[in-house]
Structure formats: C-alpha cells, structure tokens
C-alpha atoms as one frame of an Amber mdcrd trajectory, in Angstrom:
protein
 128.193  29.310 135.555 129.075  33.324 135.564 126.523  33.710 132.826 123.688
  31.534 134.339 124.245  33.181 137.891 124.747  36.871 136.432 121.065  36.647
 134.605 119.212  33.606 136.787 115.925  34.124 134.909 113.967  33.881 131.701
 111.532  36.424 131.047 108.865  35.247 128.689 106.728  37.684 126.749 102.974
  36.116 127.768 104.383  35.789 132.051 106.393  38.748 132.916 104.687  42.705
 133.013 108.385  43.497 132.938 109.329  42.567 130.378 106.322  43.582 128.481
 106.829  47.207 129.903 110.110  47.523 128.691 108.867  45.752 125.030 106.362
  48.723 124.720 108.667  51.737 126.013 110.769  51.720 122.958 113.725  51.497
 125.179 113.207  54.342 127.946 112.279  51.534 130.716 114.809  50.737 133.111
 113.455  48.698 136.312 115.475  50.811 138.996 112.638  53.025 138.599 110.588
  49.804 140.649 113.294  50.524 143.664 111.189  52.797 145.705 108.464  51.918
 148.171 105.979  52.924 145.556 103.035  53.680 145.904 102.890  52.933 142.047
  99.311  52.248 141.914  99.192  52.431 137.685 102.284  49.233 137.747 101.670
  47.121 140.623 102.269  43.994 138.902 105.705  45.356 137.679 106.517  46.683
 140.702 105.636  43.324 142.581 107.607  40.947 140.095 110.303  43.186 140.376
 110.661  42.520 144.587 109.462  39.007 143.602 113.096  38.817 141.344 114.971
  40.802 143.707 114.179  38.344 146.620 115.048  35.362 144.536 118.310  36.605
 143.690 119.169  37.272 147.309 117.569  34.221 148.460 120.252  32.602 145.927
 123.212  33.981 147.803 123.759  36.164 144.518 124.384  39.034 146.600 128.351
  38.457 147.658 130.202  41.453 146.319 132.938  39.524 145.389 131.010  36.558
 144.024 131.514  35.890 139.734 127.692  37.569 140.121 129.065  41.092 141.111
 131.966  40.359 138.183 129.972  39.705 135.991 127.151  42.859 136.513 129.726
  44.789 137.099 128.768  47.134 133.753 125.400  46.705 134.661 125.633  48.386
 138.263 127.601  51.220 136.895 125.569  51.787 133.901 122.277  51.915 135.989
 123.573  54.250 138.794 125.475  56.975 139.421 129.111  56.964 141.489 127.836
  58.291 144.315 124.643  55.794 144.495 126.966  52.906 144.276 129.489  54.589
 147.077 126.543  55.034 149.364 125.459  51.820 148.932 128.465  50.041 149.358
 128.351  52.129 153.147 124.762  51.746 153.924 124.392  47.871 153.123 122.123
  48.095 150.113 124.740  47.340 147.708 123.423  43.992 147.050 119.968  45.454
 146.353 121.611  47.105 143.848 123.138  43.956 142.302 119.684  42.471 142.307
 118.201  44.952 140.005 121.075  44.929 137.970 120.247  41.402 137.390 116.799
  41.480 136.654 117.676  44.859 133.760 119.979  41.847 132.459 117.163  39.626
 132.276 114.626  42.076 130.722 117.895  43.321 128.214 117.893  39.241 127.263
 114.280  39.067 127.192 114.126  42.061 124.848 116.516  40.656 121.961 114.660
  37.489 122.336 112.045  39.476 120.961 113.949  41.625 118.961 115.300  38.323
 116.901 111.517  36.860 116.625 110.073  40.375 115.256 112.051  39.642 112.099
 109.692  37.473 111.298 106.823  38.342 109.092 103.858  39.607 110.832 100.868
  37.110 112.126  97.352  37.039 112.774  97.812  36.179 116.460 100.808  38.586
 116.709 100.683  40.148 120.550 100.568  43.670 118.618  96.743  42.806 117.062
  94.950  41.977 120.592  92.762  39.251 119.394  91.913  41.223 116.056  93.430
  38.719 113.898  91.219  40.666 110.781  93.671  43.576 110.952  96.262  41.133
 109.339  94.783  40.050 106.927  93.578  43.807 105.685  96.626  45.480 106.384
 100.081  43.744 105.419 101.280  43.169 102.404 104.655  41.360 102.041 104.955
  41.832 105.728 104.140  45.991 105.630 101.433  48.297 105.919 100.348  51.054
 103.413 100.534  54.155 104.311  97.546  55.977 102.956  96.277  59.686 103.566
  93.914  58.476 106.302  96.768  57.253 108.144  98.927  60.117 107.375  95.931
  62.545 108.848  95.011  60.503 111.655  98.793  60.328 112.685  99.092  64.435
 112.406  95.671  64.509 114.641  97.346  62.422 117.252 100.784  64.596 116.670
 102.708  61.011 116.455 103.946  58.993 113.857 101.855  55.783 114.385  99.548
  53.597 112.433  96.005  54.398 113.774  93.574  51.279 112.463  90.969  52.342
 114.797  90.063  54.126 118.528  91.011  51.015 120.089  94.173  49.902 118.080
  96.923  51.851 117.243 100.042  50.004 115.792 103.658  51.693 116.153 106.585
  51.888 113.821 108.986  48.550 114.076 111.179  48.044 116.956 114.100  48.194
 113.840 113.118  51.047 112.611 111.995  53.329 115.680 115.163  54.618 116.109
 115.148  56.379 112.368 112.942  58.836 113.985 113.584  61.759 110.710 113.106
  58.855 107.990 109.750  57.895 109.861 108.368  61.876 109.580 109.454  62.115
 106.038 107.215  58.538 105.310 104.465  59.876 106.761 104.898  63.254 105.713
 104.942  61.707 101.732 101.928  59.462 102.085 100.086  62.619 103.296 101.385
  64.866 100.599 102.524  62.340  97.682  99.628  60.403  96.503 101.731  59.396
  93.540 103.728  57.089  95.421 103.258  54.438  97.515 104.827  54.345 101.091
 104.972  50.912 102.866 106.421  50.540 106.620 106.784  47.318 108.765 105.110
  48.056 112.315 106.246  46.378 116.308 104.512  43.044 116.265 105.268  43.385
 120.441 103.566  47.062 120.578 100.267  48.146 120.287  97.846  50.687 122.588
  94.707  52.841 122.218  93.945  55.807 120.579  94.038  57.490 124.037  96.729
  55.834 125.476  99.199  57.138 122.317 102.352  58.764 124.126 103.620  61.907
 123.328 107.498  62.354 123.225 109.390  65.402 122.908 111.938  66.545 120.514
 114.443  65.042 122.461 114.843  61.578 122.566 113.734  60.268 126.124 115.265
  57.203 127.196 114.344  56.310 130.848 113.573  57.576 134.220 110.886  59.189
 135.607 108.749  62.162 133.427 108.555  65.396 135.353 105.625  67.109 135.054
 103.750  69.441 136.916 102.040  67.065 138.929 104.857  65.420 140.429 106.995
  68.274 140.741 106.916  69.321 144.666 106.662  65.323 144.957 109.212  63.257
 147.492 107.423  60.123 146.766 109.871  57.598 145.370 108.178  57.075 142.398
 108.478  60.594 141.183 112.309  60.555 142.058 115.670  58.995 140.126 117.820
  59.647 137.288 116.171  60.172 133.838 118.568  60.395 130.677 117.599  62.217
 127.219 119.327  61.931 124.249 120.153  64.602 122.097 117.555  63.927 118.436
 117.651  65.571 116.129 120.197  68.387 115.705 121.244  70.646 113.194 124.831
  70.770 111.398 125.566  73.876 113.001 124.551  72.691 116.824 126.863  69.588
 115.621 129.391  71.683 114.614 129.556  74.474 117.145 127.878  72.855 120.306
 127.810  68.984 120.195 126.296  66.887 122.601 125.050  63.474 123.321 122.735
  64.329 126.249 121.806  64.697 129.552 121.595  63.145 132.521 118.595  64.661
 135.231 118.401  63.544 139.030 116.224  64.410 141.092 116.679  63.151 144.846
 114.712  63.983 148.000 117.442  65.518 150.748 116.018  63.501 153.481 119.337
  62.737 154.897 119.369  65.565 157.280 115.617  64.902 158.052 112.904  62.352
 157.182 110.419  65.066 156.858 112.802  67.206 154.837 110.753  68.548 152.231
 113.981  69.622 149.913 114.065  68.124 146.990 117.309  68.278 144.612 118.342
  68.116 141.144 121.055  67.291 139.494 122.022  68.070 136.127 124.871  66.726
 134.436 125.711  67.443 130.328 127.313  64.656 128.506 129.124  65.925 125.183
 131.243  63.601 123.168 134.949  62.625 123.442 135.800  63.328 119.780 135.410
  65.851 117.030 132.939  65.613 113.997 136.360  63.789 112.538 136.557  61.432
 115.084 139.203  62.888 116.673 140.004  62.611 120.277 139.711  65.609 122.430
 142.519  66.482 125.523 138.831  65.955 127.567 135.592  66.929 128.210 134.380
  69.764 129.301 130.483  69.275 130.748 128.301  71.942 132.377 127.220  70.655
 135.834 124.428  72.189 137.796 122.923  71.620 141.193 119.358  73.267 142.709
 117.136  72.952 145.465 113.568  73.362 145.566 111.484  73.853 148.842 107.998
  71.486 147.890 106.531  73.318 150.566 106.679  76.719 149.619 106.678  75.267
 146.052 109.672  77.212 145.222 113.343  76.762 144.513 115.696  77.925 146.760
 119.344  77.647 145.565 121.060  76.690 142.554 124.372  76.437 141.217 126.648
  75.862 138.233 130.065  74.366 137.344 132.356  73.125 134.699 133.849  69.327
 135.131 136.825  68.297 133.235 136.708  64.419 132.416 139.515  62.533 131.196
 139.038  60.808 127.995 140.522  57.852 128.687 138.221  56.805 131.410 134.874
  58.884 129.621 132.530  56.164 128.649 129.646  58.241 126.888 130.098  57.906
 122.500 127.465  57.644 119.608 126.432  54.351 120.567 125.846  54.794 124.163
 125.474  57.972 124.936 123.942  57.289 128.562 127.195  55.459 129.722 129.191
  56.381 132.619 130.362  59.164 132.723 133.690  58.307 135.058 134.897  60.167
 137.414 135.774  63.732 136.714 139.640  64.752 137.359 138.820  68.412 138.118
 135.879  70.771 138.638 135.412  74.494 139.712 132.337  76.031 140.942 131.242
  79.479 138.439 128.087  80.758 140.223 125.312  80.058 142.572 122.259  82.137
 143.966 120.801  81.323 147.574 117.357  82.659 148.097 113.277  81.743 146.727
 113.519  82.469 143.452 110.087  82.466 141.147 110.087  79.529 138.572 110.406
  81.792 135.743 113.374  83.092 137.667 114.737  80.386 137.880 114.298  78.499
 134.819 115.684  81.307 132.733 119.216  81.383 134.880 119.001  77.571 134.405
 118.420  77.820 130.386 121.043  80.766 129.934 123.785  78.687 131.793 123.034
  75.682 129.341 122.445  77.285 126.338 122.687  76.242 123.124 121.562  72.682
 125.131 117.634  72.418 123.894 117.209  69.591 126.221 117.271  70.926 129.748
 114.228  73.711 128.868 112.275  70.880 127.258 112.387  68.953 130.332 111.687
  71.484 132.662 110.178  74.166 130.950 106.709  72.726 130.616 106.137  71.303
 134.098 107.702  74.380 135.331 105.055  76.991 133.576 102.409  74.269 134.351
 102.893  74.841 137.981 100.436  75.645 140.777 102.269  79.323 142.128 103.050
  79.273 145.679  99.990  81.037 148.259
C-alpha cells in the first residue's frame, strides 16, 4: 500500500508532457521547477498536468505528514529541496504541496526507467525518436547502430554538439546509456571526422529527437536541473526564472582531482519578497559540494564547502551585497558521493562568515570577487559569467 500511495500514478510516454520533458532533458528536469504561478507560456501543458497531479494527490488525502505517503517520500522531499524550504513549509502550511510534487518526480523517476528498460531494445521504424519518418530506420541502423560518417562528424562540429544530424528537421541524440560517457562520445565523433580508416558505430535515444534549431547547447559543466540563467531572466522575480539549479562537475583534470576536488554546485536564486511583495531584491545562493573522501576512498574528518550569499537590486540592475563563508559538514550525516552528487547536503555543524561588501557594485565587479573566492571551481563563472557580460548596464 506504501508503494502504491507514495507514487499513485502511471505516466505513459504517448499521455503525459511530463514525462516526455524529463525523457528529452537527459536528466536535468525536475518538476519543482512547475511550482510557481508561471507564466510559463513555452510548457503550459507541463505546467497544467503538473497542478492536475498535485490536486489529485491532495484530493486523495495523501497530504498527512505523518501518513506511510510522507514515509515513504521522505528522500524525495529532501532530495528536491533545500532545509530551509522544507522548514518554511512545514510553518507556512505548504508542506503538503511539497509532498505532492515529490510524488509526481517519483512518478516521472518510474516513468523514466520504464523507458530506460524498453530502449534496450533494438531500434524501430515507429520508434518516438523518428517522428513518423519510419525511412530513417531503415537507412541508418545497422545491428541496432548508426555509422558515423564525416558528414555527421562535420555537421555535429557546425552545430558544436555531439548529435546525429539526418536532416534540418531531425536530429537524433546519443543513447540514454551512453549520454553520460560524455569524453568517449567526443573522441567517437572526433575519429569518424579524422579516421576514415575505421569505422565508428553508436546506438542513439529511441525517446529523443528535435530539430536542427532546437539542438541545445550545454556547457562544460554538466547541468542537471533548475532553471538556466541567462541574461534575459536575470533582473527577473517571476517564478519561473527562480529555484535551485545543480551542476555537476564534467570533466576535470587529474590535477583539479587531485588538488581541488569537487562534485558540484548547488545555485539558488530566490526573490526576497518576504519583507515586501514588491521587493525587487533578488538573492542567490551558492553552495559548493566537494566529496567526503580522498582520491583513495578515504574518509575525510569533514567537509569543508565555500558558501556564498548576494543580493542584486533588478531595479537598478545591479548587485548590492555579497558575502562569503566556509561550512564544516560532518561526514557522517553528508549525503553528496560519486553517484549522487546533488544529494543533501545535511546540515552543517559549524560555519564562520570571511568577508562581505555592502554597496552597488558593477557586474564585472562583482563577478570577479565572486570567481576569486571560488577559484579553482570552473563552474560558478560558467554559470554566471555569460549572462552576467550579456547584461543590459544599468541607465
């Protein structure tokens, strides 16, 4: 009954825009991005199945705190949120909101390795991935893979991503078993551009396929989930271009391993409308996540992660404070490792406070006190950095 009641749905590939949404995000969609009043004009029919789910659940009497529902979310609610979310929400009576989406990530997370188990399967001609272009089958796969020739390899280094470009209105990505290899995908493509000796083969996401134009571009990092800041949404307060996003460190070097490990970061940005509703603060919050043990695998004393908080006026279009600090987690309670790098972080047992500056401070400014208190951590100037320089300057 726990199970049933903890995920009271089954998302089907062909019914729910969830579901497909999270199939084609390669892992970076999380639906507490759908828990703000929108507008979300681009992903209204996620957005409405979303409060569709949520009121079923409630409607259900799911919501009881105590209930073998909360039990059995429990990993769910503290994976999707942060300590303080869940504190405030357990004060302001949207706790069981929060339960709800925790069910319905359960659902999609069920849905997904549904479809993870059927994409071993060999591909089809009326796989979800071709569109109605059940030709492309037929001219492509052989033993369940697709060639990699030199007009792939060039049309992939055109597009600056490693996909499998059949045409301007079909491009095929690499499979959902395989995405994760992100260095062994470059080096395939990289040898069917440069090797014509050999042939290179790769098996392609029977659930994913988009455009030539609609292609997204990643950075170095590995982005996981939350919102994408960009210029455009910077000085925003609407919900949509607020929440938690996570990035995963990618590719690193031995000596950034060695010398400066990390698993990630964590990014928040918040509007500070408690004081005011027409507060136009908005806040960030950035929070390192390095590992627990050595390059050995031994267990450190704990973990030491740079903290930082800031303040930007969307008004003025400038930020006002910011400030750094060191918090010292316990390993025993630090959930973050190789495998899950975005998991809780737990509660820290200590933290001190190293330096703030009060005051409008230019984005260059500011972005370079930012970058010098995280260096040797390439991730927080590659999300900031370009929607920072891409910004309109204050009148």
């Amino acid at each position: 009954m726990t199970e049933f009641a903890a995920s009271p749905w089954q998302l089907e590939w062909n019914t729910s825009a969830l579901l497909r949404r999270a199939a084609t995000d390669e892992g970076r969609f999380r639906v507490e991005e759908f828990m703000g009043d929108g507008p979300y004009p681009e992903e209204r029919q996620e957005k409405e199945e979303a409060e569709r789910l949520a009121a079923e659940f409630l409607a259900a009497g799911y919501g009881d705190p105590h209930g073998p529902q909360a039990m059995a979310l429990t990993k769910y609610v503290t994976g999707m949120f942060f300590p303080d979310q869940i504190a405030q929400a357990e004060t302001d009576g949207s706790w069981e909101r929060l339960l709800a989406f925790a069910a319905i990530q359960r659902a999609i997370d069920d849905g997904i390795r549904k479809l993870t188990l059927a994409s071993f399967a060999l591909p089809k001609s009326d796989d979800e991935a071709l569109a109605g272009r059940p030709e492309v089958a037929a001219r492509l796969f052989d033993d369940g893979l697709v060639r990699l020739s030199q007009e792939h390899a060039g049309a992939a280094a055109e597009v600056g991503e490693n996909v499998v470009v059949v045409d301007d209105d079909l491009v095929l990505y690499p499979h959902r078993l395989l995405a994760g290899e992100r260095e062994l995908i470059g080096l395939l493509f990289e040898l069917a551009a440069s090797s014509p000796e050999l042939e290179v083969w790769i098996a392609v996401d029977p659930y994913k396929s988009t455009s030539l134009a609609e292609v997204p571009h990643w950075l170095m990092e590995d982005y996981w989930h939350g919102p994408r800041l960009t210029a455009a949404v910077l000085d925003s307060l609407d919900a949509h271009d607020l929440g938690a996003t996570f990035h995963a460190a990618g590719a690193r070097n031995s000596l950034q391993e060695l010398f400066h490990p990390l698993l990630g970061t964590w990014f928040d940005w918040r509007a500070r409308a408690d004081r005011d509703v027409d507060d136009p603060v908005r806040r960030l919050y950035v929070r390192e996540v390095k590992p627990a043990v050595d390059r050995h695998g031994d267990r450190f004393n704990a973990v030491l992660n740079r903290e930082l908080h800031a303040e930007r006026d969307t008004k003025q279009r400038r930020f006002t404070h910011v400030d750094g600090k060191l918090a010292r987690y316990p390993v025993e309670t630090y959930g973050p490792a190789t495998g899950g790098p975005d998991a809780p972080l737990g509660h820290f047992e200590r933290a001190r406070k190293l330096w703030r500056v009060d005051g409008p401070m230019s984005n260059e400014l500011w972005l370079e006190l930012v970058t010098l208190f995280f260096r040797d951590n390439e991730l927080v100037e590659e999300h900031l950095a370009e929607a920072l320089r891409g910004a309109a300057r204050p009148d």
